[in-house]
Each structure stands twice: as structure tokens, then as C-alpha cells.
KEGU-401440 format. One record per residue: residue number from 0; y, z, x of N, C-alpha, C, CB in turn. Coordinates in Angstrom, 1 decimal. Each point is the difference from the previous one (the first is absolute). Glycine has a CB too. Layout:
! residues N
> NUM,Y,Z,X,Y,Z,X,Y,Z,X,Y,Z,X
...
//
This chain:
! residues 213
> 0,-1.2,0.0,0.8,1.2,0.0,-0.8,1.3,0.0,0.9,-1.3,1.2,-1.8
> 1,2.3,-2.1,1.3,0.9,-0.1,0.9,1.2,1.4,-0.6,-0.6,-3.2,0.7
> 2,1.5,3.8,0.3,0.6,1.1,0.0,1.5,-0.7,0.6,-2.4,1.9,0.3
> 3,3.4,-1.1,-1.4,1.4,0.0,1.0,0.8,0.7,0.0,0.1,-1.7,0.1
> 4,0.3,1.9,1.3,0.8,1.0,0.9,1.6,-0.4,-0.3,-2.0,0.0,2.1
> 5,2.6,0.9,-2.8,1.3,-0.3,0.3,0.9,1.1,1.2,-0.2,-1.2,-2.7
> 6,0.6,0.7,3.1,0.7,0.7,1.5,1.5,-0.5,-0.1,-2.3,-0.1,1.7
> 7,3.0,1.2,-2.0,1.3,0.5,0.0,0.5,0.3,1.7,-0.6,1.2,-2.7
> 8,1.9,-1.5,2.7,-0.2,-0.1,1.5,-0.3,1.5,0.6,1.6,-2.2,0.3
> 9,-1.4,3.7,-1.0,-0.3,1.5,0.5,-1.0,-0.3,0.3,0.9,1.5,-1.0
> 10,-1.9,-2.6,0.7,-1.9,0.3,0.3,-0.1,-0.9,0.9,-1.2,0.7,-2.2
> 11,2.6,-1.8,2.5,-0.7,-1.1,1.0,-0.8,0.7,1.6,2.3,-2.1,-1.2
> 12,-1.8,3.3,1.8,-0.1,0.6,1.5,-2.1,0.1,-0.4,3.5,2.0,0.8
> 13,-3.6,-1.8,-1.9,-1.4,0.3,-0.7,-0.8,-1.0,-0.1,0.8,1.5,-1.1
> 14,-0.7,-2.8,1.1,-0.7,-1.2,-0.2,0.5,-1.0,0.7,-0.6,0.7,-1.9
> 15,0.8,-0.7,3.6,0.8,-1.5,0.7,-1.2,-0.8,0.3,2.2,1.0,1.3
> 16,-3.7,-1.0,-1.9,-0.6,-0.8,0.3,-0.3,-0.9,-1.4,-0.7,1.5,2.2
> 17,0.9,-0.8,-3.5,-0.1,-0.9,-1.1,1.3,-1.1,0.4,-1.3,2.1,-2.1
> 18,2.2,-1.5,2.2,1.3,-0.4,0.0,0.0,-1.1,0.7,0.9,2.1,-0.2
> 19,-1.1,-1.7,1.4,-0.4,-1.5,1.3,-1.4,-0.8,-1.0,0.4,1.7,3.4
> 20,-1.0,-1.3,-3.3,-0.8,-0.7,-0.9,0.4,-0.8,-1.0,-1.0,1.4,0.5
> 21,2.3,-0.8,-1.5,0.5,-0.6,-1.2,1.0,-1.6,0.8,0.1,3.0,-1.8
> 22,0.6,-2.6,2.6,0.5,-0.7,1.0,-0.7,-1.0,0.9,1.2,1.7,-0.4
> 23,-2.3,-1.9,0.2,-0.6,-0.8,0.5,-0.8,-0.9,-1.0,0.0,1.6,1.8
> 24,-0.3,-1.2,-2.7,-0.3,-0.6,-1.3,1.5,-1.0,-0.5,-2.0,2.5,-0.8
> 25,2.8,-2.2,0.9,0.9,-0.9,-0.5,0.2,-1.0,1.0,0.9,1.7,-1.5
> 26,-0.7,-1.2,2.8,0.1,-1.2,0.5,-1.4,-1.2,-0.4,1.5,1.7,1.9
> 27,-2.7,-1.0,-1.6,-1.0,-1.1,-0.5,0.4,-0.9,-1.2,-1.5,1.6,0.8
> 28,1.9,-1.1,-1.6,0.0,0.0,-1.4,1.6,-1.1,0.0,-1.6,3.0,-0.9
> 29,2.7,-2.7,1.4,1.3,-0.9,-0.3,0.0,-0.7,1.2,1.4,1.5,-1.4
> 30,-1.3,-0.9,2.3,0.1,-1.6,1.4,-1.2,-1.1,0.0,1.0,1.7,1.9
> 31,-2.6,-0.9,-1.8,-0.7,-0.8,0.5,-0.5,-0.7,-1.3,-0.3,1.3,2.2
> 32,-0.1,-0.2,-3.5,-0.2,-1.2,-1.2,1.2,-0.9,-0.7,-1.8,1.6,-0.5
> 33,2.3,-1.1,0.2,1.4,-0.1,-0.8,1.1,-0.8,1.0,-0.5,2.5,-1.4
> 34,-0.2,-2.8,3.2,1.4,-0.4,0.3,1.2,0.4,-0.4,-1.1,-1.3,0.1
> 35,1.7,2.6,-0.4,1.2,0.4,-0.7,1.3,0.1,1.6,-1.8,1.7,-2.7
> 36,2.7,-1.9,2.8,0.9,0.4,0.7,0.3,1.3,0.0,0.6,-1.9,-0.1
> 37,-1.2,2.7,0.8,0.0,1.5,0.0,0.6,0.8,1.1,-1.8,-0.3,-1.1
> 38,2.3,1.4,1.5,-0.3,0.9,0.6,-1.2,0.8,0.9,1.5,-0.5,-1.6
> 39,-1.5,0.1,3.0,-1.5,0.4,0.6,0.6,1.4,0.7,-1.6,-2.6,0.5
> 40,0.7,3.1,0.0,-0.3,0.7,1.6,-1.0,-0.6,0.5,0.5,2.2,-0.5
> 41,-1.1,-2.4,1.0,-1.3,0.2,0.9,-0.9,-1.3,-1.1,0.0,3.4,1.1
> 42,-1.4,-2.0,-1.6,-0.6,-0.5,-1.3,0.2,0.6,-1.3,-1.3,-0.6,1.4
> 43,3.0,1.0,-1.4,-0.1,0.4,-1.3,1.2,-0.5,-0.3,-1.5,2.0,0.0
> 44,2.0,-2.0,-1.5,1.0,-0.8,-0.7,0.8,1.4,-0.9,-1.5,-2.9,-0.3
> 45,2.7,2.5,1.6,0.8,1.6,-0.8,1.5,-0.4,0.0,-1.6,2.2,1.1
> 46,2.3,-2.0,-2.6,1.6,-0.6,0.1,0.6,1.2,-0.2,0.1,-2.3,-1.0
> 47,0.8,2.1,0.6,1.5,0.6,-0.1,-0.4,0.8,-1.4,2.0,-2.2,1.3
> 48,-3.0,2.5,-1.9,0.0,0.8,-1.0,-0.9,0.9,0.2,0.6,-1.4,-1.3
> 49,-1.5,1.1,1.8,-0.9,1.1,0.9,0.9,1.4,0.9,-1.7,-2.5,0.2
> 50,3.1,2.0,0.1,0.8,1.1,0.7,0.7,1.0,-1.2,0.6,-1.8,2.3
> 51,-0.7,1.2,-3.8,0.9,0.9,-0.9,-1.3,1.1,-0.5,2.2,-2.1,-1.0
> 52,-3.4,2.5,1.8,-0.8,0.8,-0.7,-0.3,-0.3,-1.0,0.7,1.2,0.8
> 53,-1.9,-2.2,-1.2,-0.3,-0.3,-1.3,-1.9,1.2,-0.6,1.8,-3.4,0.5
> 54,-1.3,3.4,-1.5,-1.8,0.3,-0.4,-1.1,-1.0,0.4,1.0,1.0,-2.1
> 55,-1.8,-1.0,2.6,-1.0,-0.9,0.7,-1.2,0.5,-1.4,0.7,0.0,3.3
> 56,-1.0,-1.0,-3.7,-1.4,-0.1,-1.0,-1.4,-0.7,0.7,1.8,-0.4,-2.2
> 57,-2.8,1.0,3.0,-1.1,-0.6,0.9,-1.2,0.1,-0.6,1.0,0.5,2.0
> 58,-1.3,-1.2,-2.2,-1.7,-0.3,-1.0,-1.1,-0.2,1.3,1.0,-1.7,-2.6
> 59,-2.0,2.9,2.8,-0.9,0.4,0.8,-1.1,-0.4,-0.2,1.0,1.6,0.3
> 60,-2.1,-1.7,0.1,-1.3,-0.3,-0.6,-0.4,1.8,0.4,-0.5,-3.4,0.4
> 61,-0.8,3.2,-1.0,-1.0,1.3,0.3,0.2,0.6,1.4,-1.8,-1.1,-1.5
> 62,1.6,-0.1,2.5,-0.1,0.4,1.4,1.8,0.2,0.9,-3.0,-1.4,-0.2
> 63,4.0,1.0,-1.1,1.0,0.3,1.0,0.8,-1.3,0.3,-1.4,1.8,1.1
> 64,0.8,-3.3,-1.1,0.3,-0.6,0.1,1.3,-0.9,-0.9,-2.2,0.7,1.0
> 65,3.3,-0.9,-0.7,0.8,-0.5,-0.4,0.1,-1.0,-0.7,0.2,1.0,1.2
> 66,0.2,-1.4,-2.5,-0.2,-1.9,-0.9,0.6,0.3,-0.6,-1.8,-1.1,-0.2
> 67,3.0,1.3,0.2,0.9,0.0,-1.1,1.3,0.9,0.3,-2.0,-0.4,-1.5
> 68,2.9,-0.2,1.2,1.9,1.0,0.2,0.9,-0.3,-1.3,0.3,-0.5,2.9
> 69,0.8,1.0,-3.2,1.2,-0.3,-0.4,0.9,1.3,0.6,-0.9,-1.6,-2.3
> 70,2.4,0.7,1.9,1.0,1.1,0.6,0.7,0.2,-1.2,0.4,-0.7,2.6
> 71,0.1,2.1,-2.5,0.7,0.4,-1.1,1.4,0.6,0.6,-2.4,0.4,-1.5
> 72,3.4,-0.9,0.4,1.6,0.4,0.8,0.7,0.1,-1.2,0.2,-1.4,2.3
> 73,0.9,2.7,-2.6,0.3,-0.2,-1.0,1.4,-0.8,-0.2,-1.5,1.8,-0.3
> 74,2.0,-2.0,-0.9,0.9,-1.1,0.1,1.3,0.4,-0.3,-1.7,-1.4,-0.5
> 75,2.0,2.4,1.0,1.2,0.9,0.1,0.7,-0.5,1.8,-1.5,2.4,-1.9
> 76,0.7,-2.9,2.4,0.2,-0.3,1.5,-0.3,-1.6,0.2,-0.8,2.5,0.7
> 77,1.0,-2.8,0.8,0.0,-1.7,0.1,-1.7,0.1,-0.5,2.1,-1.0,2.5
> 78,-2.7,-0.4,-3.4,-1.1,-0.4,0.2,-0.1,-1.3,-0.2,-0.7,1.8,-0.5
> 79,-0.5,-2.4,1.1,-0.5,-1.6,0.0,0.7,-0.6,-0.8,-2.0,0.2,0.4
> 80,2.1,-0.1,-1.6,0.9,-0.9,-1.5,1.4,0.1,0.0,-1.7,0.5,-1.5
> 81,2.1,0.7,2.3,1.6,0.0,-0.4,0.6,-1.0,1.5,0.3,3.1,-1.7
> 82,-1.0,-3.0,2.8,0.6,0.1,1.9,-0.5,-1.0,0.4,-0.1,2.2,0.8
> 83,-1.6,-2.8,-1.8,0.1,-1.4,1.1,-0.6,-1.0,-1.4,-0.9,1.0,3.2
> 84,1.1,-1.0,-4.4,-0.9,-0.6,-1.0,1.0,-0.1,-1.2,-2.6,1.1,0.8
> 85,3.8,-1.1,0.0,1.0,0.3,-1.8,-0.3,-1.3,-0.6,2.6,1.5,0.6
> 86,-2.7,-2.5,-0.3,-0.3,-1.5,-0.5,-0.4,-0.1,-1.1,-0.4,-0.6,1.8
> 87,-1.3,1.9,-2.0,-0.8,-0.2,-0.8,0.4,1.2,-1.4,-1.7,-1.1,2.3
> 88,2.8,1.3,-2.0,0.9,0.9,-1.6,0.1,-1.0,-0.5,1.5,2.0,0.4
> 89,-0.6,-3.3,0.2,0.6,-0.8,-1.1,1.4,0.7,-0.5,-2.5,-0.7,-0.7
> 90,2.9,0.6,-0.3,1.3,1.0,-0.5,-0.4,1.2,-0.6,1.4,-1.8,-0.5
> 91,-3.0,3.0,1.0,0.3,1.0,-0.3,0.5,0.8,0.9,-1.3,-0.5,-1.3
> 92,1.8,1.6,0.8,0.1,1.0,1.1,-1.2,0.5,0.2,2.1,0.6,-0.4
> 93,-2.0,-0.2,2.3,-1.2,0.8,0.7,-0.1,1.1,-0.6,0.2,-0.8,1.9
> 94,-1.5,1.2,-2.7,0.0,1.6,-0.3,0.2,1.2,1.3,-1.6,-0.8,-2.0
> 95,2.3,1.9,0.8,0.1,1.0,1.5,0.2,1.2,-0.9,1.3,-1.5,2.2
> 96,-2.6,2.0,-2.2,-0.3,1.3,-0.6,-0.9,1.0,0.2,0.7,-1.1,-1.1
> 97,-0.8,2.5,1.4,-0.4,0.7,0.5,-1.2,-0.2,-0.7,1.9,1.4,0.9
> 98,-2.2,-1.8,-2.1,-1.3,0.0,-0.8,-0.5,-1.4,0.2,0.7,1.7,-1.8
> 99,-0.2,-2.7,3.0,-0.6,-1.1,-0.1,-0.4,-0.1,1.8,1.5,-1.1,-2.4
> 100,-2.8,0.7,2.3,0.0,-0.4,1.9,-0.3,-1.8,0.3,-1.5,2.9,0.6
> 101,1.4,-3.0,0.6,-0.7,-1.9,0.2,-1.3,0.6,1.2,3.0,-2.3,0.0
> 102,-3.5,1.2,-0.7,-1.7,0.5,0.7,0.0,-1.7,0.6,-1.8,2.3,-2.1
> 103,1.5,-2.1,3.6,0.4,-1.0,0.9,-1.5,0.2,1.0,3.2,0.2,-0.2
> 104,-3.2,-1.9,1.1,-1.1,0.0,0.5,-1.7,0.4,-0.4,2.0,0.1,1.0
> 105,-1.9,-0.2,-1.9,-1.2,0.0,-1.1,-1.3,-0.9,0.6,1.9,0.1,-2.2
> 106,-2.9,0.3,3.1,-0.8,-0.8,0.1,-1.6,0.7,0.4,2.3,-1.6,0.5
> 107,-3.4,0.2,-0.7,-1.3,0.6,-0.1,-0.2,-0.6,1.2,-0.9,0.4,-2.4
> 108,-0.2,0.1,3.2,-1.0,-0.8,1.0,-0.9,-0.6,-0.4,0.2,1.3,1.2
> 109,-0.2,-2.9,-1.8,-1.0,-0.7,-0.4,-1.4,0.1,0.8,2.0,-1.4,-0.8
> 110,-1.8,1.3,2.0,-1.0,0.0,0.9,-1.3,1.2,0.2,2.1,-1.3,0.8
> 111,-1.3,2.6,-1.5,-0.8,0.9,0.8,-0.1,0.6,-1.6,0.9,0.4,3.2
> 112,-0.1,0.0,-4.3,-0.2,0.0,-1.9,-1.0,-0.6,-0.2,2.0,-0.1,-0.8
> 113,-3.2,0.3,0.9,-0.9,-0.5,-0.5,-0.8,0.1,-2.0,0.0,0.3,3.1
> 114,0.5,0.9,-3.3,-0.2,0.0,-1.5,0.6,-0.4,-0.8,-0.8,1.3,0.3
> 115,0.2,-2.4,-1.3,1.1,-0.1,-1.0,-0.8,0.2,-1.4,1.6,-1.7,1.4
> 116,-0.7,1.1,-2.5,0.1,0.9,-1.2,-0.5,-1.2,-0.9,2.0,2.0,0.6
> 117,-2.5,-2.1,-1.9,-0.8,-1.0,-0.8,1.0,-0.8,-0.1,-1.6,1.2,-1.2
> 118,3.4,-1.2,1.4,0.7,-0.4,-0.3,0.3,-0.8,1.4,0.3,1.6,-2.0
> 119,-0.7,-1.3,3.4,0.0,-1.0,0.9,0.9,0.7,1.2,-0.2,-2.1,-1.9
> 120,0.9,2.9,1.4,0.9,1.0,0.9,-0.1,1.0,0.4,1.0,-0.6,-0.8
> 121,-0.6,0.6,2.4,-0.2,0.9,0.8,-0.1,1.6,-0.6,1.0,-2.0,1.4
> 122,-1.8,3.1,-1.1,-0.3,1.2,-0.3,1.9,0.8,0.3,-3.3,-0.3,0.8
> 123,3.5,-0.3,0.5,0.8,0.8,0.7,1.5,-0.4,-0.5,-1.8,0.3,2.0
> 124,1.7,-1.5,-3.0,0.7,-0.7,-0.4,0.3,0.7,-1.3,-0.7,-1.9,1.4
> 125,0.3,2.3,-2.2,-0.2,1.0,-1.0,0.5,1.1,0.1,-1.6,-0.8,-0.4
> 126,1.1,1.4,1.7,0.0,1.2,0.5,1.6,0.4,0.0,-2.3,-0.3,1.5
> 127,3.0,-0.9,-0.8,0.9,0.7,0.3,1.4,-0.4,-1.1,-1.2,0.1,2.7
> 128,0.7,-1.1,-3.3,0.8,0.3,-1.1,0.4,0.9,-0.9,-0.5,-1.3,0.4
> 129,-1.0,1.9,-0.7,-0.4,1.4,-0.8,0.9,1.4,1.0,-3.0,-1.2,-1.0
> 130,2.9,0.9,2.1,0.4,0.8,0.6,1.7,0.0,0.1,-2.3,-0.1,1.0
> 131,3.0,-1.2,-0.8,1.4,-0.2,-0.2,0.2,0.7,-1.3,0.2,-2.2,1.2
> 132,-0.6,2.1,-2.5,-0.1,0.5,-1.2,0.2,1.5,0.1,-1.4,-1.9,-0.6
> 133,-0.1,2.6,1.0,0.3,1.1,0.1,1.0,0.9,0.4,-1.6,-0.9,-0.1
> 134,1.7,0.5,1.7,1.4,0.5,0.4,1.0,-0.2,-0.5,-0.6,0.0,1.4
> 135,1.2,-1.2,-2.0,1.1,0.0,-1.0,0.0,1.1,-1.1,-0.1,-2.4,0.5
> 136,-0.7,2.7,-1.2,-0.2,0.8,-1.0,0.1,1.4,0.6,-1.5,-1.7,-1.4
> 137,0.9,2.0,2.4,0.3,1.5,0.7,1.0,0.2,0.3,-1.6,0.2,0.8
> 138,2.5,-1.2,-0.7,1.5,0.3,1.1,0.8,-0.7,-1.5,-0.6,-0.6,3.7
> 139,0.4,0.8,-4.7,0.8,0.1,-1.3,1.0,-1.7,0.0,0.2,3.5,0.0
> 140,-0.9,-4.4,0.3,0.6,-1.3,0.4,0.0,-1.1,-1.3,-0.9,0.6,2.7
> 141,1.4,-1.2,-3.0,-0.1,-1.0,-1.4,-0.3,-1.1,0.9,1.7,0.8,-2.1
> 142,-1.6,-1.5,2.7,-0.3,-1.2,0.8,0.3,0.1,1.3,0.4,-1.3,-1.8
> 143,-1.2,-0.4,2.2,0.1,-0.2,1.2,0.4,-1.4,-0.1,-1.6,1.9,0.9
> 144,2.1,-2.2,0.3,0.9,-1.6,0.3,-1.0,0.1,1.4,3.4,-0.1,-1.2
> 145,-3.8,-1.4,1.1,-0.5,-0.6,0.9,0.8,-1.9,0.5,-2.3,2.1,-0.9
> 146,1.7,-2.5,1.9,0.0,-1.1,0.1,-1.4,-0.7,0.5,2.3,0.4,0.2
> 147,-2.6,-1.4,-0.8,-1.2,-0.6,-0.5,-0.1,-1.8,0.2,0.0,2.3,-1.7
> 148,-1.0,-2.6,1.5,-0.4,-1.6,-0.1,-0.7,-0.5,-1.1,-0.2,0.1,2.3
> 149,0.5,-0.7,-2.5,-0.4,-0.7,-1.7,-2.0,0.2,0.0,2.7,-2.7,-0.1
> 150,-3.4,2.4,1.2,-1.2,0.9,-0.3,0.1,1.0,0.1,-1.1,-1.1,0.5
> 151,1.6,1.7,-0.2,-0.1,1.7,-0.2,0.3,0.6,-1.2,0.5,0.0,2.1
> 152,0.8,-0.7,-2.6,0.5,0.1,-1.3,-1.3,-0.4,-1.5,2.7,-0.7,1.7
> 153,-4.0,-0.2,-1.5,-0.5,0.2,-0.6,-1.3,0.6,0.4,1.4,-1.4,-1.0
> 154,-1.5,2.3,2.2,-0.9,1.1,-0.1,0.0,0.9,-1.0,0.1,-0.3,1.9
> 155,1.5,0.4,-1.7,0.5,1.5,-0.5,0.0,-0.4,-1.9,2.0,1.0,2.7
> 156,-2.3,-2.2,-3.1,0.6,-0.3,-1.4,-1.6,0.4,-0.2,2.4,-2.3,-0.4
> 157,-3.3,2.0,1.0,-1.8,-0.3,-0.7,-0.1,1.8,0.3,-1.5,-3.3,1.1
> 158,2.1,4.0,-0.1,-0.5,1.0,0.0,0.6,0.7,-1.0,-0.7,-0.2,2.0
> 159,1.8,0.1,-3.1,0.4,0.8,-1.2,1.2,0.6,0.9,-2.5,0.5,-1.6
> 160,2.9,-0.7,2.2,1.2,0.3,0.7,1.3,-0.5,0.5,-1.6,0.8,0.1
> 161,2.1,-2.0,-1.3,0.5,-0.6,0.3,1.5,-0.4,0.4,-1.9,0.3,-0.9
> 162,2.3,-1.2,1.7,1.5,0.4,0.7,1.3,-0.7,-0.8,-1.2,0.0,2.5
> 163,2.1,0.7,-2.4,1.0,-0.2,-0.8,0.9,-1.1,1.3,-0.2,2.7,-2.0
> 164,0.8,-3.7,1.2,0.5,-0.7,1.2,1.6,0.1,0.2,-2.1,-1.7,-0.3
> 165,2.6,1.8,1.4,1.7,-0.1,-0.2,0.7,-1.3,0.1,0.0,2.0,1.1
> 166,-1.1,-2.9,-0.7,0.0,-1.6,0.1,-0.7,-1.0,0.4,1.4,0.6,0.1
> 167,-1.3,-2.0,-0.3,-1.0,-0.7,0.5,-0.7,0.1,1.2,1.0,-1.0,-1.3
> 168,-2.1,0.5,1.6,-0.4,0.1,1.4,0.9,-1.0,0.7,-2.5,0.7,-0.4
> 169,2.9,-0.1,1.8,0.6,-0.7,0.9,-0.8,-0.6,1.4,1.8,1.5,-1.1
> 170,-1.6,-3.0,1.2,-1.2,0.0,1.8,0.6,0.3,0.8,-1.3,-1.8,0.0
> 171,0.8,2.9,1.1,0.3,0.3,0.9,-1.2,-0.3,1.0,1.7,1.4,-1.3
> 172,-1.1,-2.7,2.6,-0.9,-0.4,0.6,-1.4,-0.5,-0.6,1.3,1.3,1.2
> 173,-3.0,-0.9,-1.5,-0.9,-0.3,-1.0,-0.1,0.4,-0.6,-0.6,-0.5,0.6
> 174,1.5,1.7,-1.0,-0.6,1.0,-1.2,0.9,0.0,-1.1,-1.2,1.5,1.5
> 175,0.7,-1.4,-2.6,0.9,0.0,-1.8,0.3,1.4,0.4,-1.5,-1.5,-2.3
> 176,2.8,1.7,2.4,-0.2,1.6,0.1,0.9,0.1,-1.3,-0.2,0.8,2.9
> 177,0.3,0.9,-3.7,0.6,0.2,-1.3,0.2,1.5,0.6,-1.1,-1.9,-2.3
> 178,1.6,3.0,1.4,0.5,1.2,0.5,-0.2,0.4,-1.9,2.1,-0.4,2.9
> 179,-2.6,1.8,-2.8,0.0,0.2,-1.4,0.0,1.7,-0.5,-1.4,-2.4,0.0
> 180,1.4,3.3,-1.2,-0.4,1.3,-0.3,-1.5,0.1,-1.0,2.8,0.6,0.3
> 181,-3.6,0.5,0.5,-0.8,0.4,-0.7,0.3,1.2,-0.3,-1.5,-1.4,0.7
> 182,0.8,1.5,-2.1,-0.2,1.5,-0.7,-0.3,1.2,0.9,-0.8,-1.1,-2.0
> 183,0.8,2.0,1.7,-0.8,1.1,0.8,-0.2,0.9,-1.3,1.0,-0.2,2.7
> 184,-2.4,0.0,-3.1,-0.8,0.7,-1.2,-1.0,0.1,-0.7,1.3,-0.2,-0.1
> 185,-1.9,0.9,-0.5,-1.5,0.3,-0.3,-0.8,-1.2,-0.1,0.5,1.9,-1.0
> 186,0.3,-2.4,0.1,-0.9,-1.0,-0.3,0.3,-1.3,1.0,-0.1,0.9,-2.6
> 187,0.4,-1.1,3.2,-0.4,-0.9,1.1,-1.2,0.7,1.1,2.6,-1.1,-0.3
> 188,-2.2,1.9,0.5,-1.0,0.8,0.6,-1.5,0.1,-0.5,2.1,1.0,0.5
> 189,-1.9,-1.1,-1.8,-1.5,0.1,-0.7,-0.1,-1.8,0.0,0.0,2.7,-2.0
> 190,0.3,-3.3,1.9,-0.6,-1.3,0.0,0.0,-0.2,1.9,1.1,-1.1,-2.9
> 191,-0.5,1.3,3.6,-0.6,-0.2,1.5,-1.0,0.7,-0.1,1.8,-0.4,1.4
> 192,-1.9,1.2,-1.7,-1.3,1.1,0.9,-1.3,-0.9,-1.6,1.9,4.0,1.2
> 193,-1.9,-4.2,-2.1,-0.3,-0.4,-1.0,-0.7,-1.9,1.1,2.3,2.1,-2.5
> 194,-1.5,-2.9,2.3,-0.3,-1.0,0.9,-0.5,0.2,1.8,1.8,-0.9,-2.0
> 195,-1.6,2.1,2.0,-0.6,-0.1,1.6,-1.4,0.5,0.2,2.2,0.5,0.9
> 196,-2.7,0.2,-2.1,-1.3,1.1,-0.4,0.6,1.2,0.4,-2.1,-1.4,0.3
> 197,3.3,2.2,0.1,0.2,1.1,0.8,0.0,1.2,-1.1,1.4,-1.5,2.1
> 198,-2.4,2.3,-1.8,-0.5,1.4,-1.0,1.1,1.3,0.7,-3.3,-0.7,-0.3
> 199,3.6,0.0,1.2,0.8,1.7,0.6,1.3,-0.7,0.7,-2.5,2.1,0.8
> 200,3.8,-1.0,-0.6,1.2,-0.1,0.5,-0.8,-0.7,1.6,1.8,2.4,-1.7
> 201,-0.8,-2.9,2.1,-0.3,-0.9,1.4,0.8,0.8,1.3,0.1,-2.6,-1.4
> 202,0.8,3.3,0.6,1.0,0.5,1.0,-0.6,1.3,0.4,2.1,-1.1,-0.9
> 203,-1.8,1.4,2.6,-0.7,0.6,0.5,0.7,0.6,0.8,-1.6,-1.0,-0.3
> 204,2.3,2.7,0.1,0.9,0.9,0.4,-0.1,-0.4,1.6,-0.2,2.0,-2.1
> 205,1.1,-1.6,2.8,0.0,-0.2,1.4,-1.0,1.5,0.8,2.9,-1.5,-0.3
> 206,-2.3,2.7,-0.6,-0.7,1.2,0.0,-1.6,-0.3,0.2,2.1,1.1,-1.5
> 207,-2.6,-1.9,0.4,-1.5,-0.1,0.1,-0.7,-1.0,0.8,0.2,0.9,-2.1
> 208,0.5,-1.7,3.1,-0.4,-1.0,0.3,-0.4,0.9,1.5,1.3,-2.4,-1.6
> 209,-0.1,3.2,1.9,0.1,0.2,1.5,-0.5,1.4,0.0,2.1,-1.7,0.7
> 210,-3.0,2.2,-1.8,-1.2,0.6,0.3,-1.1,-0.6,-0.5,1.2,1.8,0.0
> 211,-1.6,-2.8,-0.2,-1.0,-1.1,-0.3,-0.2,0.0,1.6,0.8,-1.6,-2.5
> 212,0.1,0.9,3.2,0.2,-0.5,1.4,-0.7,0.9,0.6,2.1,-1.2,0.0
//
């Protein structure tokens, strides 16, 4: 069963090997699949948002292993949509509310995810949506603003979680990209966990992992 770690930066001195780990997964994942124009070090893919302390969301396998991230930042401060993506509002305004966050860098390890679901999608892919969900709901949040790509945009429609758009998709380089708000509420949450098969919360206190460890 896949598990996720969210890490606030008080707990990052507690986990710098998920973390390098999570950072290494993206690079795989945006330079080398995605070709994306990114931000490196070494082998890992780290920008300018990674320095404002964000919530890290890391989907673990059983043994520890890493396949899955998103970043969470709330939107009270610079994030992805307002500093490098205003394009994709169109003429809305950027939300900016203590009850709203953007969940950024969102990605699975195709390679190494090996379970999927009758529906064709990744376990860890589930996982961490349910898990974006959850935490939203614990930290008393009505939505989340992301930026996205027109497949991704109908992941999220088939999984019952669908995105609200601020405007058309725009090409940037090969990708349809669009910018949008999701809910943050039960019932989305019961249809992900509902479409993923998931019987129990995904989210996994930091407290219990690093006495798991």
C-alpha cells in the first residue's frame, strides 16, 4: 500500500533522504521525461519555490521507496500561478487566501509504480490525491489552485474530482497547459478514495513514519 509523508519544513532536518529522494524523482520525471526546462543541481530538479518552505507530499512504497511527490504553498505568498504562470488566469484574478493553497510539481514514477487500479491508474497516483485532499481538510482549506496539462486535466475529471478552469489551455512549448481550482471536500474525497479502491486515509503523520523507520 502506498503511504504519504507530508513534511512541513520543522520536520525537513528529520527526513533529508526522502527529500533528496523527492528531488531526484522530479528531476527524472521533468527534465529527463518531460524534457521540461527546469531548475537542476547535480541529479535533482530544485527552483526557486523549493527555498519559500513548502509542504512536501512523498508517496513511499512499503519498503521506503519513493514514487510519488507534490508541493504544497499557500497562496498568501509568491506561487507558481501568480510569479511564473499568470498567462494561464486569463482575466481572473490570482487567488490569495489563507483558506486556499497551489499544489505544484505533482508527479508519479512511471517506472518504478507498478500497481494500478481496474481503472488503469497508478496506485500512487490515487494515493496522493486522496492525500492532497486529506490535508486540505485537516488544515481547514476550501481549495487548491494548481497548474496542469490538458491530460491531466482529464485524470482528474474521470477520477470525480474535477477542475475548475480560469481559462483556456494555453501551448507552452509541447504542452496544453491550463491553470485551475479544485474543491477541497468530502465528497471528492469519497469519490477518489471511492475510484482508487482506497479503504483507509493515505496520509501518514510524520510522527509515525519516523518511528516506523
Amino acid at each position: 500500500m502506498v503511504r504519504v509523508i507530508p513534511i512541513a519544513s520543522p520536520d525537513y532536518s528529520a527526513f533529508p533522504e526522502l527529500i533528496a529522494e523527492m528531488h531526484r524523482l522530479r528531476y527524472r520525471v521533468f527534465r529527463d521525461r518531460l524534457n521540461w526546462d527546469v531548475s537542476t543541481s547535480g541529479d535533482m530538479e530544485i527552483d526557486a519555490y523549493d527555498a519559500l518552505r513548502p509542504t512536501y507530499m512523498i508517496a513511499v512504497t512499503e519498503n521506503g521507496l519513493v514514487i510519488g511527490c507534490a508541493r504544497l504553498l499557500p497562496t498568501t505568498g509568491p506561487t507558481m500561478l501568480a510569479s511564473t504562470f499568470p498567462a494561464l488566469l486569463g482575466s481572473t484574478s490570482c487567488p490569495r487566501s489563507e483558506r486556499i493553497f497551489e499544489s505544484s510539481r505533482f508527479c508519479v514514477d512511471s517506472g518504478t509504480s507498478e500497481t494500478t487500479t481496474a481503472s488503469g491508474f497508478r496506485d500512487a497516483t490515487y494515493g496522493l490525491l486522496a492525500a492532497i485532499l486529506e490535508w486540505g481538510l485537516s488544515h481547514n482549506q476550501e481549495a487548491v489552485v494548481t497548474v496542469t496539462d490538458v491530460r491531466f486535466e482529464r485524470i482528474l475529471r474521470r477520477v470525480g474530482w474535477p477542475l475548475e478552469r480560469f481559462s483556456p489551455p494555453v501551448q507552452i512549448d509541447a504542452t496544453r497547459a491550463l491553470a485551475g481550482r479544485l474543491p477541497i471536500d468530502e465528497s471528492s474525497l469519497w469519490n477518489v478514495r471511492e475510484m482508487g479502491q482506497l479503504k483507509d486515509p493515505v496520509l501518514t503523520p510524520c510522527s509515525t513514519h519516523v518511528k516506523a523507520a
